[in-house]
C-alpha positions as CSV (number, residue, x, y, z in Angstrom):
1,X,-10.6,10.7,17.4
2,X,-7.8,9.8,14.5
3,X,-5.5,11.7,15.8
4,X,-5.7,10.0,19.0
5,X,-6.2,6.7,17.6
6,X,-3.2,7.0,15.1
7,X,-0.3,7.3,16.8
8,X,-1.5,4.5,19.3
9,X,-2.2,2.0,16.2
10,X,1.7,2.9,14.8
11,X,3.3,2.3,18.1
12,X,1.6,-1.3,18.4
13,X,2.1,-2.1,14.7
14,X,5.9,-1.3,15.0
15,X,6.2,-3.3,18.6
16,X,4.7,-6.4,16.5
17,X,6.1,-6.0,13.5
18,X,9.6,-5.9,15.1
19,X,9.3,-9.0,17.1
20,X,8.2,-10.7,13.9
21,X,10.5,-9.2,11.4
22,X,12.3,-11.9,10.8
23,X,9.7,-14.5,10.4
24,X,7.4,-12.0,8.5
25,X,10.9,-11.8,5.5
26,X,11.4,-15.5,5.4
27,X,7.6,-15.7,4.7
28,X,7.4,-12.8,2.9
29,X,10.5,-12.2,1.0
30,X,11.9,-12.1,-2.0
31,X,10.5,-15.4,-2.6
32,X,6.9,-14.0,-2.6
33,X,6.5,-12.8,-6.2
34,X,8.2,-15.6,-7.8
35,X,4.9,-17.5,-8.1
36,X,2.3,-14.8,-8.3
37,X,2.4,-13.7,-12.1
38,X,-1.1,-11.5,-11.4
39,X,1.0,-9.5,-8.7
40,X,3.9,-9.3,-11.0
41,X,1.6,-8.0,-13.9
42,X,-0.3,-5.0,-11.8
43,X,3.2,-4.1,-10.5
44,X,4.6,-3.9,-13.8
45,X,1.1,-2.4,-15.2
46,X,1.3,0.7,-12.1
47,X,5.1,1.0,-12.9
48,X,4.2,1.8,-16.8
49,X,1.3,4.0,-15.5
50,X,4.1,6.1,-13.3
51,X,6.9,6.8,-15.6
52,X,4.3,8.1,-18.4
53,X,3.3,10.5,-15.7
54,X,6.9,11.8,-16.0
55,X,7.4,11.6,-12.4
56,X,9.1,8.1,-11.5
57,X,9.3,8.3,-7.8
58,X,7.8,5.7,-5.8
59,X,7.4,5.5,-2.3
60,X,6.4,2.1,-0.8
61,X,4.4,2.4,2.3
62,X,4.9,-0.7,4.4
63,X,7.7,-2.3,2.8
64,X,8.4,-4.9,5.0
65,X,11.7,-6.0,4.3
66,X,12.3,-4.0,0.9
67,X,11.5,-7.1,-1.4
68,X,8.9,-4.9,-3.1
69,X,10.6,-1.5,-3.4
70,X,13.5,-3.5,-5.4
71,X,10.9,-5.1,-7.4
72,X,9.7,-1.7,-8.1
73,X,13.4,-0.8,-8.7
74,X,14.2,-3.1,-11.1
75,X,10.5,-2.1,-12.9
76,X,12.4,1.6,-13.2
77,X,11.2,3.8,-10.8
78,X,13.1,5.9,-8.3
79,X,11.5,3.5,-5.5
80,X,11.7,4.2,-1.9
81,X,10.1,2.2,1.4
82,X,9.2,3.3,4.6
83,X,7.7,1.2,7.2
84,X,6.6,1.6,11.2
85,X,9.2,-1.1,12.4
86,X,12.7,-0.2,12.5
87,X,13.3,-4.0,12.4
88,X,11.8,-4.3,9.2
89,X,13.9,-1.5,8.2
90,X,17.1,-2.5,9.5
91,X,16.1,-5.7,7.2
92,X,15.4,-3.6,4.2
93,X,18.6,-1.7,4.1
94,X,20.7,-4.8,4.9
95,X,18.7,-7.0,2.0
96,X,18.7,-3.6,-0.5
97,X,22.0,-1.4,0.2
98,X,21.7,1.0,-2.6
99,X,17.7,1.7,-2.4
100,X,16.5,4.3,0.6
101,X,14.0,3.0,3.7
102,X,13.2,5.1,6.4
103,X,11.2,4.6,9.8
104,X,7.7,6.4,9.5
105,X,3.8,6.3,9.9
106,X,1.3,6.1,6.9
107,X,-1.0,8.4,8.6
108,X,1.7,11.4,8.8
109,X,4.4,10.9,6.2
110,X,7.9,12.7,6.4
111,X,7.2,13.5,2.3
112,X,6.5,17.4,0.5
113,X,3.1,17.7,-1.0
114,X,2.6,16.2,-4.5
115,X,6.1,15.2,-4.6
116,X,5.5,11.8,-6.1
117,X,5.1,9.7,-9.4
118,X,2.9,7.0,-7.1
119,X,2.2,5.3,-3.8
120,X,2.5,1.4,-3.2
121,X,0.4,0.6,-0.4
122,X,0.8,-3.6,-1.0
123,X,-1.2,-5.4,2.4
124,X,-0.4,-2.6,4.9
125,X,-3.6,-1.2,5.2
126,X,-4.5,-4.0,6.4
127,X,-3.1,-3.8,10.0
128,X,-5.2,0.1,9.8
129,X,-8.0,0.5,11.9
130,X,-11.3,0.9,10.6
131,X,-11.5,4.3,12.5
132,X,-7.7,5.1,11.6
133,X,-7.7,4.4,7.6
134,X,-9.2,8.1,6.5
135,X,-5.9,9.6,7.9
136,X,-3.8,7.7,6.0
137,X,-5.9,7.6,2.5
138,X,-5.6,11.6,3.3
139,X,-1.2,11.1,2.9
140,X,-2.2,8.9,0.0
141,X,-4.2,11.5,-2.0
142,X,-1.3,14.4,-0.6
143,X,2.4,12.9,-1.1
144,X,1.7,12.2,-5.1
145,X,1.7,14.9,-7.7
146,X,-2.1,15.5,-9.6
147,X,-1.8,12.5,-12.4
148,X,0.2,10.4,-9.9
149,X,-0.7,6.9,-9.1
150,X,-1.6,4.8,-6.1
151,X,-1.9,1.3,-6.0
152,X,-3.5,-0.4,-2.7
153,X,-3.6,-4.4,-2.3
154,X,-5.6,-5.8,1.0
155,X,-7.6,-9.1,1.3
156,X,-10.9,-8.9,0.7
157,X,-14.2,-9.7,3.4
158,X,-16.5,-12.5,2.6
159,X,-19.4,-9.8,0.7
160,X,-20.7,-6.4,0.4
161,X,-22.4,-6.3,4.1
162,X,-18.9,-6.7,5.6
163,X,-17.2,-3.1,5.0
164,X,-14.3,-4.8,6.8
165,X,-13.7,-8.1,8.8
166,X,-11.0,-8.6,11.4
167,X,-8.3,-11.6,10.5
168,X,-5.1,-13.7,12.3
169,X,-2.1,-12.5,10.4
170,X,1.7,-13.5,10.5
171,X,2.6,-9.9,12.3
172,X,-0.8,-8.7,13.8
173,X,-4.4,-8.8,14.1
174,X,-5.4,-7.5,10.6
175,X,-8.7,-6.4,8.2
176,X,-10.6,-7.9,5.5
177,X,-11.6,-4.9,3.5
178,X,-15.1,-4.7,1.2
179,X,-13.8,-4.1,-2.3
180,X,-16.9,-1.6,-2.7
181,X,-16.0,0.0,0.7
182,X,-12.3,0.9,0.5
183,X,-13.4,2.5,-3.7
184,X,-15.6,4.4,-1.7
185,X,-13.4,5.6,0.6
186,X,-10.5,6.1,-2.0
187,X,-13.5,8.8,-3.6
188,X,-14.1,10.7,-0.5
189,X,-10.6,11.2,-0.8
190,X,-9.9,12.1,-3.5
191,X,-8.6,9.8,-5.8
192,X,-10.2,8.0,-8.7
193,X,-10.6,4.4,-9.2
194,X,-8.8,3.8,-12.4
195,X,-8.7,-0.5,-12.0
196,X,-9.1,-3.8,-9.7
197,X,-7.7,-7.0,-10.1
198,X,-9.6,-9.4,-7.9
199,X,-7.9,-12.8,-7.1
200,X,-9.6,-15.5,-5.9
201,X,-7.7,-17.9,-3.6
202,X,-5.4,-20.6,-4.8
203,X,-5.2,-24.3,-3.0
204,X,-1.4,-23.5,-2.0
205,X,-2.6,-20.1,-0.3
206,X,-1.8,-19.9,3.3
207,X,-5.3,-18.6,3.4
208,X,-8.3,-18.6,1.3
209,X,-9.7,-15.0,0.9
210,X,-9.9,-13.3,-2.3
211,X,-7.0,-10.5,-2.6
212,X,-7.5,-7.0,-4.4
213,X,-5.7,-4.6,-6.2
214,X,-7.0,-1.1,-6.6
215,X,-5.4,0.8,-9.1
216,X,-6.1,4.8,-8.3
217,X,-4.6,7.9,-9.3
218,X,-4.8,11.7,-8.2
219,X,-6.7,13.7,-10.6
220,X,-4.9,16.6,-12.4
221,X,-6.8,20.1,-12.1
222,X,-8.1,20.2,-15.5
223,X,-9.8,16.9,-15.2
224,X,-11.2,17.7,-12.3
225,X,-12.7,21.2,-13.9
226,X,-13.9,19.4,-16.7
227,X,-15.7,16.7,-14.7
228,X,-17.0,19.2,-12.7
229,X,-18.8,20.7,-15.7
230,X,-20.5,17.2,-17.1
């Protein structure tokens, strides 16, 4: 069962991730958007997509150490991370002083319903068991207000008969996701597809798989009357 499953799959994660937190930020830092204009657009594209909602707040699930949720900062939003390792945490609030991080588990957020302008969810999916990623997709679809935003990037499998593949990463044993798949999934939901940026692997990439954005958001009650009537 999920709920089983969960809490299991958070407890590992945040063991890992600590004992590679400071590896995973000199790797992963603020260094990592300097040469990734694509990932600098979609940011800045979700960010403009977020303050027209007239909600601004941000969380960033995953944050790692906080490179992303200052990004997100500096875009405008009221951005916010939370993450499974305290480490990374610890890391976050030391890098970023005047930004907010807190300890917590995607599949059971410390957040109010429909609270939020938009959720970040930037390669931490990834370390989500197959079995264990419906859970979380359910906070994604709950913490932001109807018209809110989400914004999911993962790394892609190798075709459409592999929903999801299992990879080597820097912190833990991670998933390829089908593009197709994780859509589908982000329906059942409740969100709506809105966008994806697909990027195909570049010769200084520490590893050649094609990496996804999908841009989502949370429908507002009207549009969901209306479709419901086409």
């Amino acid at each position: 069962m999920i709920e089983d499953d969960a809490p299991n799959a958070d407890d590992q994660l945040s063991a890992t991730r600590d004992a590679a937190a400071l590896v995973y930020a000199e790797q992963f830092g603020d260094s990592s958007l300097r040469d990734r204009p694509l990932d600098r657009a979609v940011l800045t594209a979700f960010a403009e997509l977020v303050r027209a909602s007239g909600n601004d707040r941000v969380a960033d699930l995953g944050c790692g150490p906080g490179h992303v949720t200052a990004h997100l900062a500096g875009l405008g939003l009221a951005a916010f991370g939370v993450d499974a390792s305290p480490a990374m945490v610890a890391l976050a609030r030391q890098a970023h002083p005047d930004l907010r991080f807190d300890v917590g588990s995607m599949a059971a957020l410390d957040l109010p319903d429909g609270g939020l302008g938009g959720v970040l969810a930037r390669w931490s999916i990834i370390h989500t068991p197959p079995r264990a990623l419906p859970a979380v997709l359910a906070e994604f679809h709950r913490v932001p207000a109807p018209g809110g935003h989400l914004l999911v990037g993962f790394s892609a499998t190798e075709g459409p008969s592999h929903p999801t593949q299992v990879f080597d990463h820097a912190v833990a044993p991670a998933h390829r996701w089908s593009p197709d798949h994780l859509a589908g999934l982000l329906r059942e939901s409740g969100l709506v597809e809105a966008a994806r940026l697909v990027r195909e692997p570049q010769p200084t990439d520490r590893r050649q798989f094609q990496e996804v954005h999908l841009l989502a958001h949370k429908p507002r009650p009207d549009k969901i009357s209306d479709n419901s009537h086409s």
